[in-house]
N, C-alpha and C positions, 0 to 999 in steps of 0.2 A: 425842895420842900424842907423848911427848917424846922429841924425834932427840938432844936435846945437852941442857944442864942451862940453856941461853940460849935454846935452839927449839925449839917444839913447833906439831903440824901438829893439827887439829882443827875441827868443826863446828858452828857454830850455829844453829839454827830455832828459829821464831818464827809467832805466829798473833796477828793483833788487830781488831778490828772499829770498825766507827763508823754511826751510826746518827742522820737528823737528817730535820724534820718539811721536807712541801712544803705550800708554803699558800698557797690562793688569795689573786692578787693583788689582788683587789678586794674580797674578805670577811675578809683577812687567818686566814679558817679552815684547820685541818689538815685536809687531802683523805689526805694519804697519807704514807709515813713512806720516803724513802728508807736503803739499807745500803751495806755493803762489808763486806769479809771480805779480809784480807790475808795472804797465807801465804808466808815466805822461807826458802829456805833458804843459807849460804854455808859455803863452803870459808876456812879459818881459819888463817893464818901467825902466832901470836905470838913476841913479842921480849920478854923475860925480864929485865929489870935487876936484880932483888931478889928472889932464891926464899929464903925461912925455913920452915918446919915448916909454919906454917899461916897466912902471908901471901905473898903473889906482887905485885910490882909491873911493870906491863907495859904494852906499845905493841901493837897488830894490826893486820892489812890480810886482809879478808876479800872474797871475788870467788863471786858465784854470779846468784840469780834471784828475782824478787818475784813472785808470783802473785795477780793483784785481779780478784774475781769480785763484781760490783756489781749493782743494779737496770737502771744505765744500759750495761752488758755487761761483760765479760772479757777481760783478756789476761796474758802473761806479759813483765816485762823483766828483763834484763841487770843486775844490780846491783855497787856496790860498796861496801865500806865500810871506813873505817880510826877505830881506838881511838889518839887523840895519847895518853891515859894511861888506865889502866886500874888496880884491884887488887882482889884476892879475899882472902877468910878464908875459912878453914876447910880443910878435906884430902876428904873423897870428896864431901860437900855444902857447898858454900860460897855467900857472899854476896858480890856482885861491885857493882863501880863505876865507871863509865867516863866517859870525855869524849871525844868522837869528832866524827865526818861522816859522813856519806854516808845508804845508804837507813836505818840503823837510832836514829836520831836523833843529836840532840845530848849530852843527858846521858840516861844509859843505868843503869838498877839492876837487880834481880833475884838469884833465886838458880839454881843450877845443881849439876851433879851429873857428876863424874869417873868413870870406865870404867878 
């Protein structure tokens, strides 16, 4: 949702998985395959330097919650994340690009979809 033509308030979630073998340490055999399933969601502040038609160049600070539900158990944490630079193409479906920190990595791509 855009407050000003500089800020807009908005969501991001996210779901990704990982999956890797356990093997005995003396037969070097796979006994069994551990998982994780990671699910976030954050509340979204971006900062707008460059809005055109159908590019956006931007910065964000986003605050929410990571939810990791594994073989070895579950819980949920407190996340944060900030985009140092960010940009999008496109207008209701776009392709985005970021360089950030926090829980949602370092270099960041994908596509996404406006409301």
């Amino acid at each position: 949702y855009r407050t000003r033509n500089w800020f807009s308030l908005g969501v991001k979630a996210g779901i990704g998985w990982k999956t890797r073998p356990l093997r005995n340490v003396l037969t070097n055999e796979i006994e069994s395959r551990a998982y994780a399933i990671v699910t976030s969601l954050l509340f979204d502040m971006r900062f707008s330097y460059l809005n055109r038609e159908k590019f956006t160049l931007y910065s964000s600070l986003g605050i929410g919650a990571v939810a990791y539900n594994s073989t070895s158990g579950s819980f949920v944490l407190p996340i944060l994340d900030v985009t140092w630079i960010g940009f999008t193409v496109g207008r209701s479906f776009y392709w985005f690009f970021e360089l950030g920190g926090g829980a949602t990595g370092l270099l960041r791509s994908g596509l996404g979809v406006r409301f």
